[in-house]
KOLKEKE-75547 format. One record per residue (C-alpha): y, z, x; residue number from 0. Coordinates in Angstrom, 2 decimals, always signed. Each point is the difference from the previous one (the first is absolute). Layout:
BEGIN
       Y       Z       X num
       Y       Z       X NUM
...
% end
This chain:
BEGIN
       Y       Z       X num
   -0.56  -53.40  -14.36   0
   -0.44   -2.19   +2.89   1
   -3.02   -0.74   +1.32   2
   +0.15   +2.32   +2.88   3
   +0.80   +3.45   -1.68   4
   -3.28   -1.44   -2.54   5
   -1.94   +0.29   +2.68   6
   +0.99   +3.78   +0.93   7
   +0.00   +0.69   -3.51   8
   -3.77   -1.04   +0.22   9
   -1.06   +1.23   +2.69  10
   +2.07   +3.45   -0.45  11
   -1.74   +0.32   -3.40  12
   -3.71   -0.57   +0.89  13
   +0.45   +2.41   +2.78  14
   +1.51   +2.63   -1.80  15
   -2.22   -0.15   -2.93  16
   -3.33   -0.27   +1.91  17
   +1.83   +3.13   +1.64  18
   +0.58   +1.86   -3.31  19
   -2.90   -1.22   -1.51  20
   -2.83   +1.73   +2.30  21
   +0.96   +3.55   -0.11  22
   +0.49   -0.61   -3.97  23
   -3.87   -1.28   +0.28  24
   -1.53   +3.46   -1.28  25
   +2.60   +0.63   -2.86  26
   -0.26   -3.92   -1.32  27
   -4.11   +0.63   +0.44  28
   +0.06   +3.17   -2.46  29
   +2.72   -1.61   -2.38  30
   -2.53   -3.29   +0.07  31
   -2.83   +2.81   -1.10  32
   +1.90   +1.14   -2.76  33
   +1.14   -2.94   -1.36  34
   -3.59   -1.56   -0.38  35
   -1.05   +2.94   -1.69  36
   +2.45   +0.56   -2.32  37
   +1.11   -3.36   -0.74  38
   -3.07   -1.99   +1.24  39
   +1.30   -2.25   +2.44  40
   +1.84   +1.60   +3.43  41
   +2.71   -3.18   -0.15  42
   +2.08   -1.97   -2.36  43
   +0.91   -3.25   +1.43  44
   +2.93   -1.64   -1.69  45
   +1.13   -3.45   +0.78  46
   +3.43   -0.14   +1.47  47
   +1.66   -2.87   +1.23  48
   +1.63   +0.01   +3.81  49
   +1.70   -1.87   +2.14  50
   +0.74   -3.46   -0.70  51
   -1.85   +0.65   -3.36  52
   -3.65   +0.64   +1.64  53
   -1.99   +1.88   -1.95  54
   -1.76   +3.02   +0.97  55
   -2.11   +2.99   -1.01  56
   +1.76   +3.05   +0.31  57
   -1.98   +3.48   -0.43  58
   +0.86   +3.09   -1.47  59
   -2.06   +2.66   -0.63  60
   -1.31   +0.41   -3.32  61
   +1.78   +2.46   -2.27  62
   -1.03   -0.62   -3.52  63
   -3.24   -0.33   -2.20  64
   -0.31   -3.39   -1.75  65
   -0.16   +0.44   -3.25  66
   +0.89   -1.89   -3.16  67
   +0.28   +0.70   -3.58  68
   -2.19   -1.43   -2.89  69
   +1.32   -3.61   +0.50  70
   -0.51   -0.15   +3.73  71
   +3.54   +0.26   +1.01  72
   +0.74   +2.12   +2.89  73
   +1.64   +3.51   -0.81  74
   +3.40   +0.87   +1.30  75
   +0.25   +1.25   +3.82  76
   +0.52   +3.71   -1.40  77
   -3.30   +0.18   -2.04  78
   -2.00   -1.16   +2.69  79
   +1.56   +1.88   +3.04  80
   -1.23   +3.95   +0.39  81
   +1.71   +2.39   +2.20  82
   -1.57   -0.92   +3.21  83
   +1.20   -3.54   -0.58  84
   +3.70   +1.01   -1.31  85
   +0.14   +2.09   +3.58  86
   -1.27   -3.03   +2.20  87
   +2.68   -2.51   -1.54  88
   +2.84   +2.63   +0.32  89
   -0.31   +0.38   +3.39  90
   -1.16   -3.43   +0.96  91
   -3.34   +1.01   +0.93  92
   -1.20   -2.49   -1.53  93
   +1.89   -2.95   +2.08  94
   -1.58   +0.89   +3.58  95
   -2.68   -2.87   -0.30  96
   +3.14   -1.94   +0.20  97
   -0.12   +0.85   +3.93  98
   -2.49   -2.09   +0.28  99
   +1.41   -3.11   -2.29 100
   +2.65   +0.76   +3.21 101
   -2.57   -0.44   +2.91 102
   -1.37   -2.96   -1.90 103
   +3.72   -1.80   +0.09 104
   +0.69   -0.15   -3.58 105
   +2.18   +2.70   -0.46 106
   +2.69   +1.59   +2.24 107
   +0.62   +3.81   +0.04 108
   +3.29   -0.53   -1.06 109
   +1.28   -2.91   -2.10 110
   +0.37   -0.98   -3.99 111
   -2.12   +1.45   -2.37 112
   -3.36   -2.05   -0.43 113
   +0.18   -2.21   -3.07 114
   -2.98   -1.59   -1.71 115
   +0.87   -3.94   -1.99 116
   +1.67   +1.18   -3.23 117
   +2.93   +1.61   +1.76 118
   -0.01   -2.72   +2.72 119
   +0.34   -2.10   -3.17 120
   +2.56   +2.06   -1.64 121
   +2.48   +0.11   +2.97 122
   -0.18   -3.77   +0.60 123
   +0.98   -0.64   -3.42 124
   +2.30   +2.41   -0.11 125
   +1.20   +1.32   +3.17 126
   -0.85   -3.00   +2.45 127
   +2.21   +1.36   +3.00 128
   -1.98   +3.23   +0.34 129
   -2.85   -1.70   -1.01 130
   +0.87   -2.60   +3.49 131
   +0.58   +3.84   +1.99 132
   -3.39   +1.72   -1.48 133
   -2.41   -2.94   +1.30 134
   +1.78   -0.57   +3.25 135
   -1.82   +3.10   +1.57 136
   -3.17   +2.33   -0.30 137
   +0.02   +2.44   -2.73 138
   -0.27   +4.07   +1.00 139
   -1.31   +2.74   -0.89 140
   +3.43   +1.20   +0.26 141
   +3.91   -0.83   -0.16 142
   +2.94   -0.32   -2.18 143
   -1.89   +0.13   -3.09 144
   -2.66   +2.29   +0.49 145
   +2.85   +2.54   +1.80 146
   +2.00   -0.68   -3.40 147
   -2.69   +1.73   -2.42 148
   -2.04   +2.03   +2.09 149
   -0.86   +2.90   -1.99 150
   +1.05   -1.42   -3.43 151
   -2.27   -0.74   -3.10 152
   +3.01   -2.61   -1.45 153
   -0.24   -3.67   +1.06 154
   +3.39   -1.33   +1.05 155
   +1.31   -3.00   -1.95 156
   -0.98   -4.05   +0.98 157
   +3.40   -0.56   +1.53 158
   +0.37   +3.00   +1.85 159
   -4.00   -0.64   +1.71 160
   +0.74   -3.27   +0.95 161
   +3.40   +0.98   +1.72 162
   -1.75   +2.71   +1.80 163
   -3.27   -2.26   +0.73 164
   +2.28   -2.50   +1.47 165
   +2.01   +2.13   +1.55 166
   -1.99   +0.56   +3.46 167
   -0.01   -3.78   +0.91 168
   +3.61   +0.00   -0.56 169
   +0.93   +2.63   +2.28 170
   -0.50   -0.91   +3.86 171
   -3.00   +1.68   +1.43 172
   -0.45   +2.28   +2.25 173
   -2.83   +3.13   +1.08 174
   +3.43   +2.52   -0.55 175
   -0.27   -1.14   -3.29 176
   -4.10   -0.20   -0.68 177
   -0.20   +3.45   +1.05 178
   +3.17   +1.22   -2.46 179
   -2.66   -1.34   -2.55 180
   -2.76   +1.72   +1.32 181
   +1.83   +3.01   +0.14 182
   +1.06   +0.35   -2.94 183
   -2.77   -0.75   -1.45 184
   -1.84   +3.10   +1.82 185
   +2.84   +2.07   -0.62 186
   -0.36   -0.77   -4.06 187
   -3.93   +0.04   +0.29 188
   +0.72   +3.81   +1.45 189
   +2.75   +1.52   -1.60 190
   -0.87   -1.62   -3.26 191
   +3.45   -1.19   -0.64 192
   +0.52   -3.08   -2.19 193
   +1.20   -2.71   +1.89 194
   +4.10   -1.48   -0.52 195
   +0.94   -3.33   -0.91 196
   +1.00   -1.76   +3.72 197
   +2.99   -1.88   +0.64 198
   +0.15   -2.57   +3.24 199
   +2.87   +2.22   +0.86 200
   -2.14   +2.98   +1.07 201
   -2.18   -2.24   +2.45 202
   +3.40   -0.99   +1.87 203
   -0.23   +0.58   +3.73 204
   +3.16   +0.42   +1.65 205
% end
């Protein structure tokens, strides 16, 4: 991406997400409320790594107790989510904070998915193209990956998440194409359809 359509990109997504981001204010506010009091803490920060391999804290909102069995080791995800926490991570709910990891510059609204060290580690070692592709621009909160499994409880295979994480930097951007991303990604978070595998094919623009 050259340095110019960067630029856009940047100052296209802190725009639109301060834009999205107040009117969402009230919802995120009683979300925040019912996180700390079911879970004890409103936000669960996770360390991701961004652009250029900066590290950053990117917040969710809390969906599951933490508990641990009798030798301190955390439970599995589905002993420790309840019903309210299941519904929040189906329908991304829980990702809005991430508008705000946007405003802040870390994150784009569309762009690989955010990956903390081990799988930064993982594709160097063993993927180091898409691993060159996946650090060369902002992760977001949405885009080839994220469009891929919307709305499904499987995780999709090493090789196939690093092709699709890489995939974005490979193709040349464009806001026709951001907003494809967006779109679908509203039109899965609405219709509740699982999202399809992408091919670059379907983002050609005659």
């Amino acid at each position: 991406m050259s340095a110019h359509n960067s630029t856009l990109k940047d100052v296209f997504d802190r725009v639109a997400a301060t834009a999205l981001a107040l009117p969402l204010l009230p919802v995120m506010a009683g979300l925040a409320v019912v996180s700390k009091v079911k879970y004890g803490n409103a936000f669960h920060p996770c360390d991701k790594v961004g652009r250029d391999g900066e590290h950053f804290n990117m917040f969710k909102f809390k969906t599951m107790y933490d508990a641990v069995d009798a030798n301190g080791n955390i439970l599995p995800d589905k002993e420790r989510r309840t019903r309210i926490g299941r519904f929040m991570r189906t329908t991304s709910l829980d990702e809005l904070p991430q508008l705000f990891n946007v405003i802040a510059g870390d994150m784009s609204l569309v762009g690989p998915r955010p990956q903390c060290q081990s799988e930064i580690d993982y594709y160097q070692k063993h993927h180091p193209v898409e691993h060159n592709h996946i650090l060369a621009v902002k992760p977001g909160i949405t885009g080839p990956w994220q469009v891929a499994v919307i709305g499904r409880s499987e995780k999709s295979d090493e090789e196939s998440k690093a092709r699709l994480n890489a995939q974005y930097h490979e193709q040349e951007w464009s806001f026709g194409r951001d907003l494809i991303y967006m779109g679908k990604s509203i039109r899965s978070f609405f219709t509740g359809h699982d999202g399809e595998l992408l091919n670059r094919d379907m983002f050609k623009m005659d």
